[in-house]
Backbone bond lengths (Angstrom), bond angles and torsions (degrees), N, CA, C in turn:
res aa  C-N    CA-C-N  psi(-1)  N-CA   C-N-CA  omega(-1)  CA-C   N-CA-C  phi
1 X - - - 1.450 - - 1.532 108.86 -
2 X 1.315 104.38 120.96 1.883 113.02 173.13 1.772 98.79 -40.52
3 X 1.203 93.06 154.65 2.021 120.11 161.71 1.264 82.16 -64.27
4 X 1.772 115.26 143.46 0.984 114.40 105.51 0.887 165.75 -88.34
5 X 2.006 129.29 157.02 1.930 106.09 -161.31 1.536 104.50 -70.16
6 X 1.093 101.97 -154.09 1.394 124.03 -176.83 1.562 122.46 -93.85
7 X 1.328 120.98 97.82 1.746 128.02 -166.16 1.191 110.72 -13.77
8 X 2.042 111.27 -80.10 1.193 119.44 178.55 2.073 129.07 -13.28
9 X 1.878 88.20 -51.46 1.295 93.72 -162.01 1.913 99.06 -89.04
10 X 1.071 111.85 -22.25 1.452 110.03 176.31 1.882 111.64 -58.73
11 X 1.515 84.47 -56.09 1.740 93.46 163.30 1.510 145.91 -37.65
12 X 1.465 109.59 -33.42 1.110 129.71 162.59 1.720 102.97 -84.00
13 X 1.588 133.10 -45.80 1.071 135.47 -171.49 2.130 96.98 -52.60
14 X 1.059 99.96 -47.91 1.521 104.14 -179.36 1.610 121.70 -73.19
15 X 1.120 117.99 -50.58 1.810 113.57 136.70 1.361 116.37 -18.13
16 X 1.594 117.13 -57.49 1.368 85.51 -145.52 1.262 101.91 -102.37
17 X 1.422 118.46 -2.05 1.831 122.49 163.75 1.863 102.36 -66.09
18 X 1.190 84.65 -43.83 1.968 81.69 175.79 1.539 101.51 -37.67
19 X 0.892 112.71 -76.00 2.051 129.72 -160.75 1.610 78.17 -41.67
20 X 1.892 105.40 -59.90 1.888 91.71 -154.36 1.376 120.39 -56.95
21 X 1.569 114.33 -23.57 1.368 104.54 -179.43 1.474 110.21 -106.73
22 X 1.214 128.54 -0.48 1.041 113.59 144.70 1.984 101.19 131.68
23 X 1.620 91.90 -11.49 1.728 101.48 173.16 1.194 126.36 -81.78
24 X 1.301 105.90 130.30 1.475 110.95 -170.38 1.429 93.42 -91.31
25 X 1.552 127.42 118.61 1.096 131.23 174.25 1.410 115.71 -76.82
26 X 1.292 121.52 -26.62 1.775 134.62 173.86 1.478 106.32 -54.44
27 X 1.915 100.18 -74.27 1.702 87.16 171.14 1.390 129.12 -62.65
28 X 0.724 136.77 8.12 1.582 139.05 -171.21 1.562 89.78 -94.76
29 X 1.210 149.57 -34.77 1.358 156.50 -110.19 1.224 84.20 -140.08
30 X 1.541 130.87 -80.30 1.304 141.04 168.06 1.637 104.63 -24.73
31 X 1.021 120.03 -82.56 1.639 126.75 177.64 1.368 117.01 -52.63
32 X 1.485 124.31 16.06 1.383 117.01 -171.70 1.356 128.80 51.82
33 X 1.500 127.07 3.08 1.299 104.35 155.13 1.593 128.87 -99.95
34 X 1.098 120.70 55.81 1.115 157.19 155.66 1.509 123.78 -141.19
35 X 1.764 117.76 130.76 1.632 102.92 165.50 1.476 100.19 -116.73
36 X 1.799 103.29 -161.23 1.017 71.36 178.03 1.895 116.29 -100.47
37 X 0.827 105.09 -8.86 1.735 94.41 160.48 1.435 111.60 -31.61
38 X 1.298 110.27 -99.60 1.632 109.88 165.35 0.889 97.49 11.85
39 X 1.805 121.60 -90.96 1.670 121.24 -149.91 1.559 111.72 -69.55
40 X 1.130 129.67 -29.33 1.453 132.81 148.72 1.610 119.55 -27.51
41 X 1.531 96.74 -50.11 1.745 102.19 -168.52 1.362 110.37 -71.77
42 X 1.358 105.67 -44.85 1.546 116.96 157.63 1.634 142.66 -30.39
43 X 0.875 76.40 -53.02 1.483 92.79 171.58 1.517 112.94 -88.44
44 X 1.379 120.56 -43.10 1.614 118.21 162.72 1.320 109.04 -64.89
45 X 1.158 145.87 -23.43 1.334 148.18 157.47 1.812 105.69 -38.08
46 X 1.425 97.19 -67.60 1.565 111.66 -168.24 1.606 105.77 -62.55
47 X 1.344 111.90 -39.85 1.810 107.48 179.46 0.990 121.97 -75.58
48 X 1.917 132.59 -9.38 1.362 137.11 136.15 0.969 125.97 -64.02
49 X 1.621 128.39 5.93 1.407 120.76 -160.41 1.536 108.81 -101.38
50 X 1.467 124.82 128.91 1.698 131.50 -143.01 1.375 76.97 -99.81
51 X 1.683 144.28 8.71 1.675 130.55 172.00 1.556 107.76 -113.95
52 X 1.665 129.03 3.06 1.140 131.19 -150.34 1.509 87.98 -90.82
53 X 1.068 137.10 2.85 1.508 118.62 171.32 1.919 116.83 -104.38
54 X 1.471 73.56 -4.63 1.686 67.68 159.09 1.543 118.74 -121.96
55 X 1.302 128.78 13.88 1.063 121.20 -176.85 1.558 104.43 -83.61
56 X 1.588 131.93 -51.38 1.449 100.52 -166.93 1.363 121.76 -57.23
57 X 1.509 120.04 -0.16 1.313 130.15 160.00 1.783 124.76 -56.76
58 X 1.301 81.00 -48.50 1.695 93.94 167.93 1.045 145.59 -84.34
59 X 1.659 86.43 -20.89 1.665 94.78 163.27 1.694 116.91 -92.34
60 X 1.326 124.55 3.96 1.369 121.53 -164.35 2.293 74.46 -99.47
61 X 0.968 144.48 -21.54 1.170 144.54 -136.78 1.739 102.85 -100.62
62 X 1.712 98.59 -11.83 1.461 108.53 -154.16 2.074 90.61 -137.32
63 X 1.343 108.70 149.56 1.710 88.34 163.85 1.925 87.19 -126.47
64 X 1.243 161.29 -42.89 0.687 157.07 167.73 1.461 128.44 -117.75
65 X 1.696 103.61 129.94 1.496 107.73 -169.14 1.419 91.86 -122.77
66 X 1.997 87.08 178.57 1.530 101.53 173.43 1.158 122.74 -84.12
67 X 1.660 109.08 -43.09 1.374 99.71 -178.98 1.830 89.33 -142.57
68 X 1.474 115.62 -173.18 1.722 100.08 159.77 1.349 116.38 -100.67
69 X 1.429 100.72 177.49 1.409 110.97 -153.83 1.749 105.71 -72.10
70 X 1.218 100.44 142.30 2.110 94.70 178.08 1.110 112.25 -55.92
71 X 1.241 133.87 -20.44 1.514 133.16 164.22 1.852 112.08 -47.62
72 X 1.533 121.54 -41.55 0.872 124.85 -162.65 1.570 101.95 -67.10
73 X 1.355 128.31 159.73 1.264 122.78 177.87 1.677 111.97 -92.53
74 X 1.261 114.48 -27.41 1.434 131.13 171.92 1.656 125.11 -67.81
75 X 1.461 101.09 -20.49 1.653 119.56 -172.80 1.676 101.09 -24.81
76 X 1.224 120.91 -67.65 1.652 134.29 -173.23 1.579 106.76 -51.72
77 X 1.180 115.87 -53.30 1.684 126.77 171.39 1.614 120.56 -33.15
78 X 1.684 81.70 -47.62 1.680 87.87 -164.93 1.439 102.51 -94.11
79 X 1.573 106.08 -10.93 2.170 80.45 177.72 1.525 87.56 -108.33
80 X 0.922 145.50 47.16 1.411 161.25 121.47 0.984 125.27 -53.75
81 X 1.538 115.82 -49.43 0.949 123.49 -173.92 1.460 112.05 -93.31
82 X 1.329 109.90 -26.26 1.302 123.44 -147.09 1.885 94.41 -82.67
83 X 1.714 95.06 -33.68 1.934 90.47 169.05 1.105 101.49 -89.68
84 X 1.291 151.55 38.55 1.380 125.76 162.54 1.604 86.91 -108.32
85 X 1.201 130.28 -43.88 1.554 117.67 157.06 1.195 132.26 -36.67
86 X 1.194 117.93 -48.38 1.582 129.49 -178.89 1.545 106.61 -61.25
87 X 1.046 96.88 -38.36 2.162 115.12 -170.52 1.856 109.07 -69.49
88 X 1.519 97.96 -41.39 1.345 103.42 156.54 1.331 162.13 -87.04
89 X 1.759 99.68 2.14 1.088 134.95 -175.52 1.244 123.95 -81.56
């Protein structure tokens, strides 16, 4: 089983794909579709993830995307989330 990284920095790694694709992970959380498990899994998702050392690379390369990259392990999560925003908007 891979190391995992370090919470803190995974945490921000998941933040800041939020902004890139456009999900606000706060409201999602706020509105209950997010708990916090979910956001737990999330982020343990991202600190197993064998591409997470190159993403703040990739994300500093990009300021807004469509969705995240299939590499990401969360990709499905976040445009999940990202239409239940859109749906309510």
């Amino acid at each position: 089983m891979p190391q995992l990284g370090n919470i803190m920095t995974h945490l921000r790694l998941v933040l800041r794909m939020g902004q890139a694709t456009g999900t606000d992970l706060a409201v999602a959380y706020r509105k209950g579709h997010l708990n916090h498990e979910e956001w737990a899994e999330i982020v343990q998702q991202c600190r197993g993830c064998a591409w997470a050392h190159d993403c703040p690379e990739w994300l500093e390369q990009r300021d807004q995307i469509e969705q995240a990259p299939s590499t990401c392990p969360n990709t499905e999560r976040f445009a999940a989330l990202k239409a239940q925003q859109l749906e309510q908007a």
